[in-house]
C-alpha positions as CSV (number, residue, x, y, z in Angstrom):
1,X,31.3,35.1,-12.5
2,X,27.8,33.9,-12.1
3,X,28.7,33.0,-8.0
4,X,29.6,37.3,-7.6
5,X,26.6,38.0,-9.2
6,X,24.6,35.7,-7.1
7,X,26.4,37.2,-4.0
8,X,25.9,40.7,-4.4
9,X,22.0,39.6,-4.6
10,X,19.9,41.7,-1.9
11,X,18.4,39.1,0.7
12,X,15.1,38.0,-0.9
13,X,11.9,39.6,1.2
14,X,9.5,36.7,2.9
15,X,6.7,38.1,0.8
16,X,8.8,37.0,-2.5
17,X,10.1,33.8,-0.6
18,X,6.2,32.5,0.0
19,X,5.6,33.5,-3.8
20,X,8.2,31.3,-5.1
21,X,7.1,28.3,-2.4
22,X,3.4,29.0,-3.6
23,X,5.2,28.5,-7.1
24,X,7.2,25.1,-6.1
25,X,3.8,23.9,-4.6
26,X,1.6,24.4,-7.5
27,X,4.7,22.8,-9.8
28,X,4.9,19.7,-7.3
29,X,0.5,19.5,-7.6
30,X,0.9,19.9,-11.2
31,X,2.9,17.3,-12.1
32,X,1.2,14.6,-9.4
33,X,-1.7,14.9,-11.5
34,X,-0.1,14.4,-14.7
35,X,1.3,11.5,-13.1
36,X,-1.5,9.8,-11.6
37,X,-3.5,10.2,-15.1
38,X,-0.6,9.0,-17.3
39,X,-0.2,5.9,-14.9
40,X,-3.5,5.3,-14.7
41,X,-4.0,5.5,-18.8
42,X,-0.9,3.0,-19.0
43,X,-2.5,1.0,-16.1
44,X,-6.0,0.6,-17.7
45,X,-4.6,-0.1,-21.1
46,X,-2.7,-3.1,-20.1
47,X,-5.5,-4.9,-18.1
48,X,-7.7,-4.5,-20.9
49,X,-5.7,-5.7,-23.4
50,X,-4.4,-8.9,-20.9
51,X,-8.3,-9.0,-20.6
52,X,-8.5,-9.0,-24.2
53,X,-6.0,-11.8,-24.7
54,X,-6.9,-13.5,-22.0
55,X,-10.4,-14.3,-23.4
56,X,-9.2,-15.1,-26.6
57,X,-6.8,-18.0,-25.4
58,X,-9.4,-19.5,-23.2
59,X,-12.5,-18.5,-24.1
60,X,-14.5,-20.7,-21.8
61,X,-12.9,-18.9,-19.2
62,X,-14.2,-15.4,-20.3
63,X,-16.5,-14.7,-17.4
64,X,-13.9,-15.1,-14.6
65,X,-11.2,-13.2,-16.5
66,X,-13.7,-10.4,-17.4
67,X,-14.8,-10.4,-13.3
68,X,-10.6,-10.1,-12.8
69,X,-10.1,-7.5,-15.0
70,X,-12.9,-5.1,-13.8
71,X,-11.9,-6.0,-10.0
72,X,-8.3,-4.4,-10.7
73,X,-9.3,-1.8,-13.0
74,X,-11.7,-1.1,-9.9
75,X,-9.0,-0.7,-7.6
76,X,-6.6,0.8,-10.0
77,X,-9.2,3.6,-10.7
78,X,-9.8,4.0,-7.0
79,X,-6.1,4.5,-6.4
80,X,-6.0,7.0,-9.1
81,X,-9.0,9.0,-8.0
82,X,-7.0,8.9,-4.5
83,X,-4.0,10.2,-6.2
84,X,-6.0,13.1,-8.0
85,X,-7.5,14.1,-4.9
86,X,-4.3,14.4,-2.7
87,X,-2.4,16.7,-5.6
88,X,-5.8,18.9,-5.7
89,X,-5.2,19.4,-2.2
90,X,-1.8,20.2,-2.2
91,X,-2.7,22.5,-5.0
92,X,-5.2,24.8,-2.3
93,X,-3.0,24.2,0.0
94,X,-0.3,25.6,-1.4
């Protein structure tokens, strides 16, 4: 029943097609940036508390674990702030 229906459907206009890809597009940016900051929360939570442990089995070591754990939250954010900026312009873009 729902295929008849479907098929006696007039032929969508290009105005409403662009409006439902404008749609898709700002769905699809949307959820990239949810993405990128749930990762990136996950991300930043785990190397601080590896950090964390880290420093409390070898405490003598604390300096170069601490320098290790910024370096890759460094990066991590830098990826992230990549990510964020890519789905912003797929957002205007769209």
């Amino acid at each position: 029943m729902m295929m008849d229906i479907l098929m006696q459907a007039a032929p969508m206009s290009d105005a409403a097609a662009a409006a439902i890809g404008k749609g898709y597009g700002l769905l699809g940016a949307g959820i990239g940036l949810g993405l990128a900051v749930i990762g990136a929360g996950i991300g930043l939570g785990r190397i601080g508390g590896q950090v964390a442990e880290g420093i409390a089995r070898q405490p003598e070591a604390a300096g170069e674990i601490r320098g290790a754990g910024v370096l890759i939250a460094v990066l991590l954010e830098g990826a992230t702030i990549i990510a964020l900026v890519f789905a912003l312009l797929f957002k205007i873009m769209a």
